[in-house]
C-alpha positions as CSV (number, residue, x, y, z in Angstrom):
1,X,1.8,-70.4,21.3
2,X,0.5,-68.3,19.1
3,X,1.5,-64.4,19.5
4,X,2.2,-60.5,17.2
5,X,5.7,-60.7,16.5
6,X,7.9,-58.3,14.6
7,X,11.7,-59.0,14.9
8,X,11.9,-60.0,11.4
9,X,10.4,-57.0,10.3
10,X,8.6,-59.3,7.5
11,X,5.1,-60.5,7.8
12,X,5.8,-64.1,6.5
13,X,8.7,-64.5,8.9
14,X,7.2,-62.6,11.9
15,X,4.3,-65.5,11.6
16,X,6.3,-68.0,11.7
17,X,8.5,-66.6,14.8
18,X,4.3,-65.9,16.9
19,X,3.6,-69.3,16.4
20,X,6.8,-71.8,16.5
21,X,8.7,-72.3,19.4
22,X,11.5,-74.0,17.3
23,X,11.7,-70.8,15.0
24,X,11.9,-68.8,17.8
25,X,14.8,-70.7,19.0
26,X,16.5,-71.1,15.9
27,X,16.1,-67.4,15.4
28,X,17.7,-66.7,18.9
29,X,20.6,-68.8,18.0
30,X,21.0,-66.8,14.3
31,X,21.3,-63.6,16.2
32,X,25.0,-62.7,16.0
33,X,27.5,-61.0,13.4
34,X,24.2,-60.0,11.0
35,X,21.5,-57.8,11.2
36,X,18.9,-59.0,13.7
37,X,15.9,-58.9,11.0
38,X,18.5,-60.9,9.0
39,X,18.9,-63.6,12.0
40,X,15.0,-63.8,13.1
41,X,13.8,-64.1,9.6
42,X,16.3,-67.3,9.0
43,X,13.4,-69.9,10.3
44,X,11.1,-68.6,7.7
45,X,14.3,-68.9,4.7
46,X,14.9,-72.8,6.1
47,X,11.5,-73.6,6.2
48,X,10.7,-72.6,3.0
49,X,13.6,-74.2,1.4
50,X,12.9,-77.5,3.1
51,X,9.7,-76.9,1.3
52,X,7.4,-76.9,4.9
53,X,5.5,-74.2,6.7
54,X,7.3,-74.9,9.8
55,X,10.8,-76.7,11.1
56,X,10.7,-79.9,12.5
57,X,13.6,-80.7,15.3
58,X,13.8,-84.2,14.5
59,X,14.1,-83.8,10.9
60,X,16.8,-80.7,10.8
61,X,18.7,-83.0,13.4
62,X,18.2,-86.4,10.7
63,X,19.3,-83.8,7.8
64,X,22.4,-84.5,6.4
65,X,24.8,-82.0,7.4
66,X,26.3,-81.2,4.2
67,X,22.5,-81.1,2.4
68,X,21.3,-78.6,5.3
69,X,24.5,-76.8,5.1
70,X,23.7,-76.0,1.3
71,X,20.2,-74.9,2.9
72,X,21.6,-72.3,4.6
73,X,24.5,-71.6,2.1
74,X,21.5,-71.2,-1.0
75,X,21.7,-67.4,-2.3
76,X,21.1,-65.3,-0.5
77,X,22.5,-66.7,2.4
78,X,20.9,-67.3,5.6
79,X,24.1,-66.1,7.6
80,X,26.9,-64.6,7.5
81,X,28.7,-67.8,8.3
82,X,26.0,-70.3,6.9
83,X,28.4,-73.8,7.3
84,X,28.9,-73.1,10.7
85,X,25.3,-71.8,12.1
86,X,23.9,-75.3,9.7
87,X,26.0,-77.2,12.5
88,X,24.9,-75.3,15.6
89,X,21.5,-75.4,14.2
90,X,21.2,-79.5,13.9
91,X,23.4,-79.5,17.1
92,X,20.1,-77.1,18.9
93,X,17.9,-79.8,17.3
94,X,19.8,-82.7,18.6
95,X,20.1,-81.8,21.4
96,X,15.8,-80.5,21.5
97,X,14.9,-84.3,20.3
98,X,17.1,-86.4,22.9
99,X,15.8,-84.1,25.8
100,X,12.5,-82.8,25.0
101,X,10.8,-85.5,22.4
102,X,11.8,-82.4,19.7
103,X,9.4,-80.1,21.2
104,X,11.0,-76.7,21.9
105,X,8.2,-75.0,24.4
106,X,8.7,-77.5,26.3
107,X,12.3,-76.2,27.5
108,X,10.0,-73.5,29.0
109,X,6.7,-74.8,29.9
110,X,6.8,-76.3,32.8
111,X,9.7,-74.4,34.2
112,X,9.2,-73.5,37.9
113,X,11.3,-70.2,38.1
114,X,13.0,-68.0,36.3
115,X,16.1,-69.3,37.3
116,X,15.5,-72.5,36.3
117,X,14.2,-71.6,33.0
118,X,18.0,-69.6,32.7
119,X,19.3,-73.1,33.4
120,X,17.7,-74.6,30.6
121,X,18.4,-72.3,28.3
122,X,22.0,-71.6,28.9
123,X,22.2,-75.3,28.7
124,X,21.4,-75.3,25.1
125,X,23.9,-75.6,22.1
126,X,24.8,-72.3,20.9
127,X,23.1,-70.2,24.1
128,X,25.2,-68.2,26.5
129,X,24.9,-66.8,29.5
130,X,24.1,-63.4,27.7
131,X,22.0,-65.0,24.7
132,X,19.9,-67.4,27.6
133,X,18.6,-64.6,29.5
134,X,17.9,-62.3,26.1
135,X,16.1,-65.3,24.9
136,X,14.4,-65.4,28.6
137,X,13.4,-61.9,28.7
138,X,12.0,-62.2,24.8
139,X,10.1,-65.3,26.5
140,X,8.5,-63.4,29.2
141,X,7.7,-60.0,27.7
142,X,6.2,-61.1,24.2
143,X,5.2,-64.9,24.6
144,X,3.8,-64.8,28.2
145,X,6.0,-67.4,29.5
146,X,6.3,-66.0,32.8
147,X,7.5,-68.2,35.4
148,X,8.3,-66.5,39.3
149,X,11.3,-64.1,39.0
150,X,11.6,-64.5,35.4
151,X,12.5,-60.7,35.1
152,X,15.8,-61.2,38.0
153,X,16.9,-64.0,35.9
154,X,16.8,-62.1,32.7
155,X,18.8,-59.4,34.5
156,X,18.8,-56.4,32.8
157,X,17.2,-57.7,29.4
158,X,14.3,-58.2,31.4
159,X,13.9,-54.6,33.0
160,X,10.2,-53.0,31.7
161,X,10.1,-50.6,29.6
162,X,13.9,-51.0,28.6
163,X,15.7,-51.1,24.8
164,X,18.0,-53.3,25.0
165,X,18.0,-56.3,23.2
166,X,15.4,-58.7,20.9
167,X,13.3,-59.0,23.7
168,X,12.2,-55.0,23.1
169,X,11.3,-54.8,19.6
170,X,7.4,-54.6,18.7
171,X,8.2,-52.7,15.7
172,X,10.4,-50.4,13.8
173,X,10.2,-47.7,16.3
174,X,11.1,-49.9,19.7
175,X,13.7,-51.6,16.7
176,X,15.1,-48.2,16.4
177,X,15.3,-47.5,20.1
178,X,17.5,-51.0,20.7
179,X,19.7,-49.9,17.9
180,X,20.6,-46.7,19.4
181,X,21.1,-48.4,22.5
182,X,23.7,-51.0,20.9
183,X,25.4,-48.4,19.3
184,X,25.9,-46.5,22.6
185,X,27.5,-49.2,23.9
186,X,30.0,-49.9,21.5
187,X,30.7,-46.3,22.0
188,X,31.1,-46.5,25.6
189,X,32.8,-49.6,25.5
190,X,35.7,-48.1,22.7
191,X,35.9,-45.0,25.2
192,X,36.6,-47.5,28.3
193,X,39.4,-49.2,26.0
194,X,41.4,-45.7,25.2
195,X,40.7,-44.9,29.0
């Protein structure tokens, strides 16, 4: 897996995310309460502090957690809540080891459908229903993992040519678009609440 990405909006970091299922992963799971570039370029910030080009599932998950909680913690911080992402991360990596020998891709690669794939995915630590099929619809439109109906699973993340989420951004323009979209529908949502 080896492909152009740009949701970090940072070379080093976007490198990392083309070519590392496990930074992809860990990137997914980062994305909430911060600034997406701040969430996908989080694999690049641990692996460089852990002083490799790359994370490793089995050793995040052997990490001590208070050691890879000051990992995260380390000015500036990875997240906006680092002690609690540190956990969710070695929980992802737990649980990536005891089911899949460590090896993130292979939550995807020999996934027969879409819906399956949706299955795997929600069944991850940290993944939701909403977060699974972003992370599916990401999968299929910018890594080519394309299993049948991979675009119904995603639902409405996986539409073509839509702005809705991680899964659209191929630069700062498409990033742009998804922001504008988000921000319409906080707007729509505050109107439905005074409604």
């Amino acid at each position: 897996m080896s492909t152009q990405i740009h949701l970090a909006q940072q070379p080093e970091a976007d490198e990392l995310l083309g070519r590392s299922p496990l930074a992809a992963l860990v990137g997914m799971l980062l994305d909430q309460q911060v600034p997406m570039e701040w969430a996908f370029s989080g694999p690049y910030t641990i692996a460089q502090r852990m002083g490799a080009d790359d994370l490793d599932a089995a050793r995040i998950a052997e990490s001590d957690p208070d050691a890879f909680g000051e990992v995260l913690k380390e000015k500036p911080a990875v997240h906006r809540y680092p002690g609690s992402m540190a956990k969710r991360i070695q929980q992802l990596c737990q649980y990536l080891v005891d089911e899949y020998d460590g090896e993130a891709s292979a939550v995807w690669q020999d996934a027969a459908s879409g819906a399956e794939l949706l299955g795997r995915l929600k069944a991850l630590p940290g993944f939701g229903e909403q977060k699974a099929k972003i992370f599916l619809a990401l999968l299929g439109k910018q890594y080519g993992v394309q299993p049948e109906g991979w675009r119904e699973a995603a639902g409405a993340y996986g539409e073509q040519g839509a702005y809705r989420s991680a899964a659209d951004i191929t630069g700062p323009e498409s990033l742009a678009k998804v922001r504008a979209h988000k921000q319409e529908m906080k707007r729509a949502a505050k109107a439905a609440k005074k409604a």
